[in-house]
N, C-alpha and C positions, 0 to 999 in steps of 0.2 A: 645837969639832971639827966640827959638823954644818955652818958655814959655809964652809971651807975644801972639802968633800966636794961641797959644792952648787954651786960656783964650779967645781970641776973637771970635773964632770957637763955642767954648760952648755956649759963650752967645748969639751968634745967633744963634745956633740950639734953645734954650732956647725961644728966641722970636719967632721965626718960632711955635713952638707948641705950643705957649698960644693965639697965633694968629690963628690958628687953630681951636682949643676951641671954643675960640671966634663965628667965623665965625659959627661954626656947634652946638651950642646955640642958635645963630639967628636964622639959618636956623630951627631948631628944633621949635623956638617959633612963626614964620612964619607958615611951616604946621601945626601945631595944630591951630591959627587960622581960617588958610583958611579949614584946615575940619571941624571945626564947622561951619564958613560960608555956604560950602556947603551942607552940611547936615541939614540946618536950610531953605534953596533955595529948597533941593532937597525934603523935608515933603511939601512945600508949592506948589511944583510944581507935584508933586504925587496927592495930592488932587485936583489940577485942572484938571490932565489930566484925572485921573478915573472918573470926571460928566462926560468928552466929549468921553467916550469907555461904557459911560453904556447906556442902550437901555430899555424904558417900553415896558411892555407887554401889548397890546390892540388887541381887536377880528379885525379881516379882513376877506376878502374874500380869499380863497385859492381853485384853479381853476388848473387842470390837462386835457388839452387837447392834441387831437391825429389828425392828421392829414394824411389823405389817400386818393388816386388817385383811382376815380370812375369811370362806366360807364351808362349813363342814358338809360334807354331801358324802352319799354311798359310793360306794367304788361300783356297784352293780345295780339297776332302777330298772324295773317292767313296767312299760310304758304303755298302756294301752289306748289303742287310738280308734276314732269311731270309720267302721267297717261299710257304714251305710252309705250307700251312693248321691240320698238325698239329705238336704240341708231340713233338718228334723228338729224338733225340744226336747230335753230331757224331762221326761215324766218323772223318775223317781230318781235318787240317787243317795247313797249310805252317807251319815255325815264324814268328814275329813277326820283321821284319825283310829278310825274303827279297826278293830281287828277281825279278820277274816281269814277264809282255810281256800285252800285252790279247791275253784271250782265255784266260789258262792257268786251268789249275784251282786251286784256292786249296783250299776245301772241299768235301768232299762230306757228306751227312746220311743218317743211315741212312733207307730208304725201306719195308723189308720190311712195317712196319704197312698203312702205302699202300695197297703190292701185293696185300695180302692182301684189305682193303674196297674195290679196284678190280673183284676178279673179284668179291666176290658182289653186286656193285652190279652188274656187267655180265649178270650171273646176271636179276637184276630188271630190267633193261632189256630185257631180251629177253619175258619175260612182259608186261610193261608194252605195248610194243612191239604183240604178239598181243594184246593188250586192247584198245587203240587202231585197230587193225584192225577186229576184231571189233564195235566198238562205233561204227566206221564205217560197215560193210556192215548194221549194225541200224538204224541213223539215214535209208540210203537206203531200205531193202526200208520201213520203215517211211511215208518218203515219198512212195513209191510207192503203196501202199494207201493212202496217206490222199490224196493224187489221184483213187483211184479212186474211193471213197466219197464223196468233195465233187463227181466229175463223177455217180455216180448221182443224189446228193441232187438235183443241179441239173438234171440230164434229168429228173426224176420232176415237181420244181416247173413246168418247162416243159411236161408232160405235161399234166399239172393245169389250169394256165393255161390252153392248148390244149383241153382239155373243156371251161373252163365258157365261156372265149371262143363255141366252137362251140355252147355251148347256146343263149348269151344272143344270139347272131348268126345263128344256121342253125334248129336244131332247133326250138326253141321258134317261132319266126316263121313257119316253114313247119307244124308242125302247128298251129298256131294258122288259118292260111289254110287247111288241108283243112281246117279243121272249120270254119269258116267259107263254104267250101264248098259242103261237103257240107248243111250246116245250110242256106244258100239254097236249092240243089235239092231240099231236102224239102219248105222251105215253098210252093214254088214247083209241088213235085207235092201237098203238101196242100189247097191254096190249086185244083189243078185234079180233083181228087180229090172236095172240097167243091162242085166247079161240076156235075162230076157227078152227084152223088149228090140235088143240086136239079132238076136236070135229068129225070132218069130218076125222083125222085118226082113233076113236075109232069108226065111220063107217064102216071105210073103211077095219077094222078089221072084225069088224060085218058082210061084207058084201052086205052093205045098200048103198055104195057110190062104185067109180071105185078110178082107181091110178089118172085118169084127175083131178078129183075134190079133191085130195090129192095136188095133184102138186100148182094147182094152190090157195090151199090155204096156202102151203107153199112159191109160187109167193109172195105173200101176204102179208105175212106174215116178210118173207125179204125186201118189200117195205117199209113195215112199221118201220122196225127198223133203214133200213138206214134215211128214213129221219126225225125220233127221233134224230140218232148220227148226221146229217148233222143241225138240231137244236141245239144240246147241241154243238156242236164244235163253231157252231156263234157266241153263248151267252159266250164261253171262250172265242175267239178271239177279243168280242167288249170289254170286260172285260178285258183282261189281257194287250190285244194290242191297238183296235182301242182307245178306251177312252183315257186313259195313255196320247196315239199321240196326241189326238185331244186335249185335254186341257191344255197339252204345248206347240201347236201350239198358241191357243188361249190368253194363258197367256202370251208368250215370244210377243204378237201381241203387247197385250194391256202394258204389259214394255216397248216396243219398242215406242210404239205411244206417251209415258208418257213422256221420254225421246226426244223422237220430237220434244212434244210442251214445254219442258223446252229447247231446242237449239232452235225451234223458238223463244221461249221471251228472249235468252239471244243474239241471232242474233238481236231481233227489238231492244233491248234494247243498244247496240252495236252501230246500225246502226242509231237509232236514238241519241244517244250521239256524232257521229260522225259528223251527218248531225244537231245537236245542237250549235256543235264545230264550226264548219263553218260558222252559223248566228254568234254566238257570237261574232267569228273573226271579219268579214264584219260589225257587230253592232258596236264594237270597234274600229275598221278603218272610219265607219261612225261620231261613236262620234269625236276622232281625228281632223277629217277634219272639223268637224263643231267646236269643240272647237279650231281650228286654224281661224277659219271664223271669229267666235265670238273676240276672240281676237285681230283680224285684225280690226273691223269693229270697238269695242271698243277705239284702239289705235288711228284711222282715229278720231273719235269723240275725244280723249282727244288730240288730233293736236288743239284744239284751247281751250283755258286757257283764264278762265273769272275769271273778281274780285270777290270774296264770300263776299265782304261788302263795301261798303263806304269808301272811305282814299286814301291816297296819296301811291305810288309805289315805293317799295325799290326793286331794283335787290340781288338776291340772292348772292351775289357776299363776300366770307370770307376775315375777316380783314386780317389776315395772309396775302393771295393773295393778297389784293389791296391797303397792304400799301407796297407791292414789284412791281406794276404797271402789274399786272397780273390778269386777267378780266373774268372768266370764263364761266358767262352770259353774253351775248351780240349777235346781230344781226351776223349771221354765224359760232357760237360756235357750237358743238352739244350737246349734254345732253342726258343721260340715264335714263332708267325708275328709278320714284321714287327721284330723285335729284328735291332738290326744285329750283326752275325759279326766285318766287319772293314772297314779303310780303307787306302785307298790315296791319301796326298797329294802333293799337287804342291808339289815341294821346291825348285822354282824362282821361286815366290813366297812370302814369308814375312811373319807381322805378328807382334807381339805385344800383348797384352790386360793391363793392369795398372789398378788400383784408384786413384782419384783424388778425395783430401776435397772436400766439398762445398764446404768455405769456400775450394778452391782451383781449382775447374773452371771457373771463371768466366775464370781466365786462359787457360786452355790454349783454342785455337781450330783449328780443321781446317787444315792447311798449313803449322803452327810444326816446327820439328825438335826432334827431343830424342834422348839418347845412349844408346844401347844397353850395359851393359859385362854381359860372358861371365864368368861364374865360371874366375878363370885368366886372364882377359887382361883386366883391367879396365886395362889402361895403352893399348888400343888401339879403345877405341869404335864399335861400330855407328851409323852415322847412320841415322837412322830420322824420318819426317815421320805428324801426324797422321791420319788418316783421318776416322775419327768417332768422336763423342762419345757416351752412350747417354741418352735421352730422360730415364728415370727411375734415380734413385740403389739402389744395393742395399744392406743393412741386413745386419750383421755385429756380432756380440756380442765384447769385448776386455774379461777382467777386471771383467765385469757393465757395460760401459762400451758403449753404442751406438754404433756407425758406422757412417753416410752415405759410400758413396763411389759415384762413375758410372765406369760401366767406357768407358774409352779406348781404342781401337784404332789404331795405329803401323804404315805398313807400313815394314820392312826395306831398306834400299838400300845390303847389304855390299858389301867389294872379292871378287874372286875369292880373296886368300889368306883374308880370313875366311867368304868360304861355307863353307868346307872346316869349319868350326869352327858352324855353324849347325843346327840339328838339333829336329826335331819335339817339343813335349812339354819343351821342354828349360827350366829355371829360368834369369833373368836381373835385372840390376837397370838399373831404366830413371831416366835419371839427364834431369830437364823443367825447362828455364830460367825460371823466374816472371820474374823481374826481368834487365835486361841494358845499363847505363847506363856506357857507355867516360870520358862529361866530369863523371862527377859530380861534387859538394860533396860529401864526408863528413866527418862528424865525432863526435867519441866522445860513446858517449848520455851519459856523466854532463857534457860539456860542454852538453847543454839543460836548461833550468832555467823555472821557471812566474815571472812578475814581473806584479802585477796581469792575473793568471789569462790571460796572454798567455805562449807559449814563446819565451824569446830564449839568447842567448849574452853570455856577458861578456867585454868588449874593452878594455884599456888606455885611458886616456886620453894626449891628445899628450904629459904632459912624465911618464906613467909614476906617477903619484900617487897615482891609484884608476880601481878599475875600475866601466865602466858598460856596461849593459845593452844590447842590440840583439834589437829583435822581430828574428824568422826563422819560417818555414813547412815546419816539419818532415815528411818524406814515408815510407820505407819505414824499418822497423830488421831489421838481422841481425846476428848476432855483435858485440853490444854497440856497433853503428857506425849512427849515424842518416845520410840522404840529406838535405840541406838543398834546398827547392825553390826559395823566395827568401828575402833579406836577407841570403843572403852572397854574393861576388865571389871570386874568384882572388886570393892574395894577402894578404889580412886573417887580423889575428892574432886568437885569440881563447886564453879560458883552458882548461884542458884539461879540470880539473875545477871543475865551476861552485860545486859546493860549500863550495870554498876564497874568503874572504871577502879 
């Protein structure tokens, strides 16, 4: 029994694997059909898709523009600012906008503080004035007396001089010669005196004469000698003594006198710097007061603020302030000197002023044009040309985010229907050509691709098999469109997307 069960066993395991076989033959003869099918689908459907992924190259216009938030302002503004020295209100003032002719009044400023420290300043000036006077007519009277005092000193010193000149030249020399003199003629009568009195002894010996006529020419004779010695003593006392005294009397006179009139001239000179000092003062107190007059009277005058030209009235009033509802010109404000009140532009020349990135001012140049569009009519563009550019960048906070931009200046060159639309102060967007290329190359950026760290483009090969590379020199991108500079031509296909293999 177990051999008949084990024969039947075999021969179905037996058919079970040829049946197997079988099946996995088919299957085997089945895939290799069907990949040749599709590999015969999939060459025919490769070549279809690669015309509809390839892209020619033809010139177009390729345009980079910039777009920036301007301000239109006159190219020329009279500005007129308050003249008055004092911090003042404005009393009246024309509304903003008005049209007026040079010369009208615009504003006036209240003046009455002015007027009030005009007259007591005038009050002081007139004292001032009478000081000034006064301290003139002290400075000459003064002058005067000190002329006179310097011409005494100096007649006195020449007085002085004058004596002892005359001592050491006249007096002295001449009594010196009478006593000189007079001292000869004694000697000369003692001397005949003494002849006598030998004479009339050797008589008196003889006998020819008595003792009387002895005596008495020994009288005589003693007269005569004393007043030889009372001579000769004079002529040593005027010598030794009086002279000596008398011409450092004389001397110490005319020292003294010389010294006088140098403390006279340094007394007038003194007294006149003093009584100098005093004008000056009072002149300086006068200026003062008159330059507080002047100023007063000037300030009264700049209390009324006229147009310098023809136009229409802007109140001096800053955007800052009056786009927070905060007005600081107006009817009862005050204003200090020098703060401008109001302006009057010239609305026949116009520019506007707009903000230019850093990484982008390099292009813009003085002479380029670029397009004005008006809130409202941006379908009809102001042509506008550069002016000037600004030296140094301005720095602006965005979202904790710094920005560099240099402020650009554009003057205006509307038609006659849009002046009518042009208008001071007014918001615009200024629309700046960076890039402007009528024959370029473009081509779409995911069509450049890196191939040994060089950018090319993918191009068909001649019979359409595979595609190969081409270096290219890629230049500006915008809106997903690269500018090819070289390695492509007019013409030439390439793939659109490089990505696709």
């Amino acid at each position: 029994m177990a051999a008949p069960k084990n024969s039947f066993y075999a021969r179905a395991v037996a058919l079970r694997g040829l049946l197997c076989c079988r099946w996995r033959l088919l299957l085997l003869i089945c895939a290799i059909g069907a990949a040749a099918a599709g590999f015969t689908t999939a060459r025919s459907g490769d070549a279809n898709g690669l015309q509809s992924r390839l892209l020619t190259v033809q010139p177009s216009r390729f345009r980079i523009t910039r777009e920036c938030s301007g301000l239109i302002e006159p190219v020329t503004t009279s500005v007129v600012q308050s003249g008055c020295h004092w911090t003042v209100s404005i009393l009246s003032l024309v509304p903003e906008g008005t049209e007026v002719q040079a010369g009208d009044v615009v504003c006036v400023l209240d003046s009455s503080e002015i007027q009030e420290f005009l007259r007591s300043r005038e009050i002081s000036l007139i004292r001032a004035n009478a000081a000034v006077t006064a301290s003139l007519k002290s400075e000459e009277l003064q002058r005067t007396a000190a002329e006179r005092r310097l011409s005494d000193a100096q007649f006195a010193l020449q007085s002085a001089e004058m004596d002892l000149q005359q001592y050491v030249h006249g007096t002295h020399p001449k009594q010196v010669d009478k006593l000189d003199r007079d001292l000869q003629l004694a000697e000369t009568q003692k001397q005949s005196a003494e002849d006598e009195y030998a004479f009339t002894r050797r008589m008196w010996m003889t006998g020819v004469a008595n003792r009387s006529e002895v005596d008495a020419a020994g009288m005589a004779l003693t007269n005569r000698s004393v007043q030889a010695g009372r001579l000769a003593g004079q002529k040593e006392l005027l010598q030794k003594f009086t002279d000596p005294r008398t011409r450092r009397r004389l001397e110490y006179n005319v020292d003294h006198l010389k010294l006088n009139l140098a403390r006279t001239d340094l007394a007038n000179s003194l007294a006149e710097t003093r009584y100098r000092m005093i004008s000056l003062s009072d002149q300086r107190r006068l200026d003062i007061y008159e330059r507080y007059a002047r100023t007063a009277r000037e300030s009264i005058e700049a209390c009324t603020l006229r147009a310098p030209r023809a136009g229409r009235v802007n109140h001096a009033n800053s955007w800052y302030n009056r786009s927070r509802g905060v007005r600081t010109i107006e009817e009862g404000r005050s204003v200090y000197y020098s703060q401008a009140i109001f302006e009057i532009p010239d609305e026949h020349e116009l520019k506007i002023s707009f903000g230019l990135d850093e990484t982008l001012v390099a292009r813009a140049v003085p002479g380029m044009t670029v397009d004005v569009k008006l809130p409202g009519f941006e379908q009809s563009p102001v042509r506008a040309a550069v002016k000037s550019i600004s030296n140094f960048p301005k720095q602006r906070w965005t979202n904790g985010v710094e920005i560099r931009e240099y402020m650009v200046e554009a003057l205006l060159y509307p038609t006659d229907e849009q002046r009518a639309q042009l208008h001071p102060q007014q918001d615009a967007t200024v629309e700046i050509t960076l890039t402007d290329d009528p024959q370029a190359l473009v081509v779409p950026k995911d069509a450049v691709v890196r191939r040994n760290g060089r950018p090319c483009v993918l191009v068909p090969s001649a019979d359409q098999s595979e595609l190969l590379p081409l270096a290219v020199t890629p230049g500006e991108v915008h809106d997903g469109e690269v500018m090819i500079l070289e390695g492509l031509t007019a013409g030439m296909q390439i793939v659109r997307h490089a990505d696709v293999n």
